[in-house]
C-alpha positions in Angstrom: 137.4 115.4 112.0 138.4 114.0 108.5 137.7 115.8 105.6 137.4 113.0 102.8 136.9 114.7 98.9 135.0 112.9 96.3 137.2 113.8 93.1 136.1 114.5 89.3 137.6 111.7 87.5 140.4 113.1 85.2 141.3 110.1 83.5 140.5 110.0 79.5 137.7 107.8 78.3 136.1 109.1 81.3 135.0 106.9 83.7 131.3 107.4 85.4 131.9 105.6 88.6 132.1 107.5 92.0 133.7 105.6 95.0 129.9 107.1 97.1 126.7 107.3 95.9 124.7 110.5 97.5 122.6 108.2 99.9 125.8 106.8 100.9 127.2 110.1 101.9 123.7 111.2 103.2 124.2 108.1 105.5 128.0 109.3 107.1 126.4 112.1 107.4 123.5 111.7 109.5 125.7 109.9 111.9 127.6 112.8 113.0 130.8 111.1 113.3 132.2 109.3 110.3 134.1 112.4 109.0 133.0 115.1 106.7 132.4 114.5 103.0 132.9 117.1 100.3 131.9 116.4 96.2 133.5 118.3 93.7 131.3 119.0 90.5 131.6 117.0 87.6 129.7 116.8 84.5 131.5 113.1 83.5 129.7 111.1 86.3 126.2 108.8 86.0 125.3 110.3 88.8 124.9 113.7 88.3 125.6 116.2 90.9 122.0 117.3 91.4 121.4 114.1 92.7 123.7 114.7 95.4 122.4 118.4 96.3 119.0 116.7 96.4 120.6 114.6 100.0 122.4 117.9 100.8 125.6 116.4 100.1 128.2 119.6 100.1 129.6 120.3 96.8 132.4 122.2 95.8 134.5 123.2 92.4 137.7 122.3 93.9 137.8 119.6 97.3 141.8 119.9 97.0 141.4 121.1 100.6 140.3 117.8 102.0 142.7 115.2 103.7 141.5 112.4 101.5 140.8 112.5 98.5 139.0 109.8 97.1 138.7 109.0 93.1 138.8 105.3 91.1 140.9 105.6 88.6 145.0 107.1 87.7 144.4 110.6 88.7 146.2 112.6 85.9 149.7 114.0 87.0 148.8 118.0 87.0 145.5 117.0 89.1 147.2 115.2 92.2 147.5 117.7 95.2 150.8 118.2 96.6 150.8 116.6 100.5 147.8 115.3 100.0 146.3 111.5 101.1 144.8 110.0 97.2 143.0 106.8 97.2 142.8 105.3 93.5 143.6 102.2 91.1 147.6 103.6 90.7 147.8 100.9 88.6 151.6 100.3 89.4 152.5 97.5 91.9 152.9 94.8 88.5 155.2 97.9 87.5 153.3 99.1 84.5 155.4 101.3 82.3 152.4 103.0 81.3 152.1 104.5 84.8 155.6 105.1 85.8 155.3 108.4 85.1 152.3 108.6 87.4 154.5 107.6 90.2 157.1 109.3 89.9 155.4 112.3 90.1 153.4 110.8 93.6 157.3 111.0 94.9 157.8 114.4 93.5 154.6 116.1 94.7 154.9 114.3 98.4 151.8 112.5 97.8 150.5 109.5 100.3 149.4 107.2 97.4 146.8 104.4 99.0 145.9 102.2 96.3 142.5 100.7 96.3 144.2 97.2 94.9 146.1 96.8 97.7 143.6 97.1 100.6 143.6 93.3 102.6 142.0 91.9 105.3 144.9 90.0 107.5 144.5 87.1 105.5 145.7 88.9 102.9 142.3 89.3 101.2 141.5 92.0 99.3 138.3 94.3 100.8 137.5 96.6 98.0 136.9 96.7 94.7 135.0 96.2 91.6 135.1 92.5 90.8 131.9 91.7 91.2 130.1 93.7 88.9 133.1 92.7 86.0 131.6 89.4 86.8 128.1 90.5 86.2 128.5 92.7 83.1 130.8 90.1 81.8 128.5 87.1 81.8 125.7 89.3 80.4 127.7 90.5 77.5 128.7 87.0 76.8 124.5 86.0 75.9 124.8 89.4 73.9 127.9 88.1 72.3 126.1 84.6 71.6 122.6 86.2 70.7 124.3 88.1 68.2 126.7 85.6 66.7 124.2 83.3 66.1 121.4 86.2 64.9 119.1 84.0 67.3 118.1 87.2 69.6 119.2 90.7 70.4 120.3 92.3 74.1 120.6 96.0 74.8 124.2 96.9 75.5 124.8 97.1 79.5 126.0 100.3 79.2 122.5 101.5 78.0 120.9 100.1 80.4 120.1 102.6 83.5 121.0 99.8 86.0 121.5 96.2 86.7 117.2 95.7 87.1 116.9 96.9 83.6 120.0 94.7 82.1 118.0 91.3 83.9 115.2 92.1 82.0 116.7 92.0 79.1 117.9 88.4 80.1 114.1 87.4 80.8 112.7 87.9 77.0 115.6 85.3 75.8 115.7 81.6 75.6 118.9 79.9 75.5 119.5 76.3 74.0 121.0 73.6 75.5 124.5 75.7 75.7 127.6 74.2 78.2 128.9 76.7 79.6 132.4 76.7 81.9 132.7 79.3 84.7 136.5 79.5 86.0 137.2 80.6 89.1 136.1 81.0 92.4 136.7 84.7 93.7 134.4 88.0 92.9 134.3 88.1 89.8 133.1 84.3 89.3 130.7 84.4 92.0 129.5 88.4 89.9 129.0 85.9 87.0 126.9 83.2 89.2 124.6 85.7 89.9 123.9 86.2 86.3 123.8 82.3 85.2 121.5 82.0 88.4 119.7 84.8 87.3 118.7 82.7 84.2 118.1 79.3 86.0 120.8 77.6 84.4 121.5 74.7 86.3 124.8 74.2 88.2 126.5 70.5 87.5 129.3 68.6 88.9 132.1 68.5 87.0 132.1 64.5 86.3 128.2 65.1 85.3 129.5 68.0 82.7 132.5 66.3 81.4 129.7 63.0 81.0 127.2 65.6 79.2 123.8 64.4 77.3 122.1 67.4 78.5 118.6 68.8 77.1 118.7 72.0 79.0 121.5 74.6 79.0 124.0 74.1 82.2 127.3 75.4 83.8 130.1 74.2 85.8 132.3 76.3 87.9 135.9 75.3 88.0 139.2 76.4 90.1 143.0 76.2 89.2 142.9 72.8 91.1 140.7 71.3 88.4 141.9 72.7 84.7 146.1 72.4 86.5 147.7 69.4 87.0 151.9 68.4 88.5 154.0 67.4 85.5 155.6 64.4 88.2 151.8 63.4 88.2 152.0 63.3 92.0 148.9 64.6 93.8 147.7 68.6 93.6 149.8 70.8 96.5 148.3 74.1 96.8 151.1 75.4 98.8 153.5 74.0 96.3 151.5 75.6 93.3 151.8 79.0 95.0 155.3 78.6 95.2 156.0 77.0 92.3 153.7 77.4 89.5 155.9 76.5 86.6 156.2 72.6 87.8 152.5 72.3 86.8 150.5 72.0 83.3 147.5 72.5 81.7 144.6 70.0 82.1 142.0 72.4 80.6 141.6 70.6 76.9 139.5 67.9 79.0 137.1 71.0 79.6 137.6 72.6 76.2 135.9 69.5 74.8 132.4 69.4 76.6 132.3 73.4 76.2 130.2 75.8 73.9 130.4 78.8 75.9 133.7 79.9 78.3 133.4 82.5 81.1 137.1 83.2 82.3 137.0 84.7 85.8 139.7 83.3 87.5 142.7 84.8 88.7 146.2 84.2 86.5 149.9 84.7 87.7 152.2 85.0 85.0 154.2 82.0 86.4 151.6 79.7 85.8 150.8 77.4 83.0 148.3 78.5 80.2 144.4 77.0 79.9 145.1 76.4 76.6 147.5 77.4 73.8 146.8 78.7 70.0 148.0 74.9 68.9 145.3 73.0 71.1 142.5 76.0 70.1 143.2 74.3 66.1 142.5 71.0 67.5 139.6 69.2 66.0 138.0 68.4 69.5 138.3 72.0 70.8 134.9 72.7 71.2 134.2 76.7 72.9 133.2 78.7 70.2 132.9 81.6 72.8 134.8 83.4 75.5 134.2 86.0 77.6 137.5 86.9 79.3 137.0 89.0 82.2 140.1 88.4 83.3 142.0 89.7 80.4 145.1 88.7 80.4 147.0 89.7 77.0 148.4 87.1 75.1 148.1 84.8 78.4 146.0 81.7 79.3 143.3 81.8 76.8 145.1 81.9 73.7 142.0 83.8 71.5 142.0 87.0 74.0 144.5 89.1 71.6 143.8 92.5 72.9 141.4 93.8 75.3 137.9 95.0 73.6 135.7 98.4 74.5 132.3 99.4 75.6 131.8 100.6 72.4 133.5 97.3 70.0 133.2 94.8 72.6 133.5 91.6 70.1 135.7 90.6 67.8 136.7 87.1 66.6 140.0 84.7 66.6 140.5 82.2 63.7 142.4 79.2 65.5 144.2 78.9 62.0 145.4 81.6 61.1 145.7 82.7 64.4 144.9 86.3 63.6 141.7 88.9 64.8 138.6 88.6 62.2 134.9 89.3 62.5 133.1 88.2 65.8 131.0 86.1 63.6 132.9 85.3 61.1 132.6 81.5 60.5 134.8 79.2 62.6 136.0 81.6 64.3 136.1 82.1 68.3 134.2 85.2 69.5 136.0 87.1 72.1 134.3 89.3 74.7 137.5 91.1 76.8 136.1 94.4 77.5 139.0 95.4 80.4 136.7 98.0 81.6 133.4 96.0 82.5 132.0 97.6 86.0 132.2 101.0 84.3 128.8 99.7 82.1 126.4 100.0 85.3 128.2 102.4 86.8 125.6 103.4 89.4 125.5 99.8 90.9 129.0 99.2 90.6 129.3 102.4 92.7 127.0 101.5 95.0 128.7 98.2 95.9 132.2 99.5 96.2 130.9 102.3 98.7 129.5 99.7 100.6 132.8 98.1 100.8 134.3 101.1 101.7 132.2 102.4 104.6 132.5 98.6 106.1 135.6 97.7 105.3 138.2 101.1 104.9 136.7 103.7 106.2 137.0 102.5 110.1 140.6 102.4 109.6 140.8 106.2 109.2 138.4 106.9 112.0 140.3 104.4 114.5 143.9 105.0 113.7 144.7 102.4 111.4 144.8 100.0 114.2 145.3 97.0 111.9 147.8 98.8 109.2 145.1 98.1 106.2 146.1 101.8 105.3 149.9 101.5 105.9 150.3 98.3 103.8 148.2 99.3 101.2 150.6 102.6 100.9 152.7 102.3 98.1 154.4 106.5 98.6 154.6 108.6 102.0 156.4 111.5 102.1 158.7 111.6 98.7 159.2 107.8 99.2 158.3 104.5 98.1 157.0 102.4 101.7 158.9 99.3 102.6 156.0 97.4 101.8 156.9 98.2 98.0 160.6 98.5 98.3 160.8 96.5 94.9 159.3 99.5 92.8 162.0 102.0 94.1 165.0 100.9 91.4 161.9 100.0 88.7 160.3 104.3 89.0 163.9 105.7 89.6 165.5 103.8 86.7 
């Protein structure tokens, strides 16, 4: 039988998510054949570790014994276990020199690195992670954002809240005005922010009815890369081509940018592809969002005004379209910026929840039945000493 080991997280800020919550253990459990689950103590975690002694979840001051061992984020280098199988966010496929190190030190210590990133479904899907409830805490911090900006009402930060019932209740003492507000995207995270926006009854439009606007109530409108890109020939929208190609294509967005008070940037970005809009077109008279929350968070990338990621702590500031520079979130003309990287880890007991319902359906049956569709081989990125095939670019990038 498996021995998987819930890890203390290591990393510093500390993060207070747990891949299991204790009923989810308690559930493995009581089935008597999904493999054996350890939890080592940690005083960093929302869920403390009473709460899993009260489900008789074993607990132990070191799990380095296990054959898994199961964390979320980088696991410092003088905490990874020699031999051992880690699953975390390596943060390293896009290279990150910031984490180099990190893998390097995977090689050295013969570590199997999976990386949660990297788990797909065979159509290349990802099955696990925390996109959802980025999209959740994102939109909600947006209305704080705008409440605030505007001194028209007052939300209590997500991260204070003790879960996501007690953040929508906040939501339910505000009324918005008649606010347009752009959704991009059409993955996780966007459909984490629908829930929010649906959560509030704001009504869903068409994109011709947006772009037509005249509205007396506050709506949204949820668009894909299909709708704010366009072919620079002018020749009809090729998905496959776009994939392949994403540099023959240009922004369409400023058609958007003109009917929009409030953006909520969910959508996925490859570096290839054309920006939503620049710094030159956010100076335009008809530019029109005076507030993003970019969940994506892409630095110096498609939306122009994200200039650095925010924190839990500081999640606002502002961008002055002139000068082009950081100023007050509320600073007047400015664009307020909401780009929190870290969102999920404000409700970190139902963003925990959700991923360890997405691992017991989705990864775990792959180590009880052999791997028999390599979701655990190609998400692999070391095995003994070595960087897999599957990742044969990385191996001049860490060795360099």
């Amino acid at each position: 039988m498996i021995k998987f080991g819930i890890i203390k997280e290591g990393k510093v800020p500390t993060d207070e998510r747990v891949p299991l919550t204790p009923a989810q253990i308690a559930r493995l459990i009581n089935t008597k054949k999904e493999g054996r689950f350890v939890v080592e103590r940690s005083d960093v975690r929302r869920i403390k570790d009473a709460e899993y002694e009260a489900v008789n979840v074993e607990m132990q001051d070191d799990v380095s014994d296990a054959d898994v061992l199961l964390g979320v984020k980088e696991v410092p280098i003088d905490q990874l276990v020699p031999g051992k199988t880690h699953l975390f966010f390596s943060h390293t496929i896009k290279m990150q020199p910031y984490n180099k190190k990190l893998l390097k030190a995977v090689l050295d210590k013969n570590v199997r690195l999976i990386d949660w990133e990297c788990l797909r479904d065979a159509l290349g899907r990802r099955v696990i992670g925390f996109g959802r409830y980025a999209g959740i805490v994102g939109a909600y911090n947006g209305f704080r954002a705008y409440g605030l900006k505007h001194k028209s009402f007052e939300l209590k930060k997500a991260h204070d809240c003790i879960d996501r019932k007690e953040m929508e209740a906040e939501l339910d003492k505000i009324k918005l005005p008649n606010l347009r507000i752009l959704l991009t995207g059409r993955g996780k995270v966007a459909k984490g922010s629908m829930e929010i926006l649906d959560a509030m009854k704001v009504r869903k439009v068409r994109i011709r009815e947006y772009l037509k606007g005249g509205f007396d109530e506050p709506v949204y409108c949820q668009i894909t890369f299909t709708e704010y890109f366009q072919p620079k020939d002018h020749g009809g929208f090729d998905v496959k081509e776009f994939y392949a190609h994403p540099e023959r294509f240009k922004s369409d967005f400023m058609r958007f940018a003109k009917s929009t008070d409030f953006l909520i940037a969910g959508h996925y970005w490859d570096s290839k592809s054309p920006f939503l809009f620049t710094r030159e077109e956010a100076r335009s008279s008809e530019f029109n969002i005076k507030l993003v929350a970019d969940i994506s968070c892409d630095i110096d990338g498609p939306v122009a005004s994200t200039l650095r990621p925010s924190s839990i702590s500081d999640p606002f500031y502002g961008y002055d379209p002139q000068s082009e520079k950081e100023v007050a979130f509320d600073a007047e003309g400015a664009i307020t910026v909401m780009a929190v990287d870290n969102l999920p880890c404000e409700l970190p007991r139902d963003a925990s929840y959700d991923f360890g319902e997405m691992f017991i359906s989705s990864v775990l049956p792959s180590f009880l039945n052999g791997d028999k569709k390599d979701i655990l081989k190609k998400a692999t990125i070391a095995q003994d000493g070595k960087i897999t095939d599957h990742y044969a670019y990385l191996r001049d990038w860490v060795n360099a």
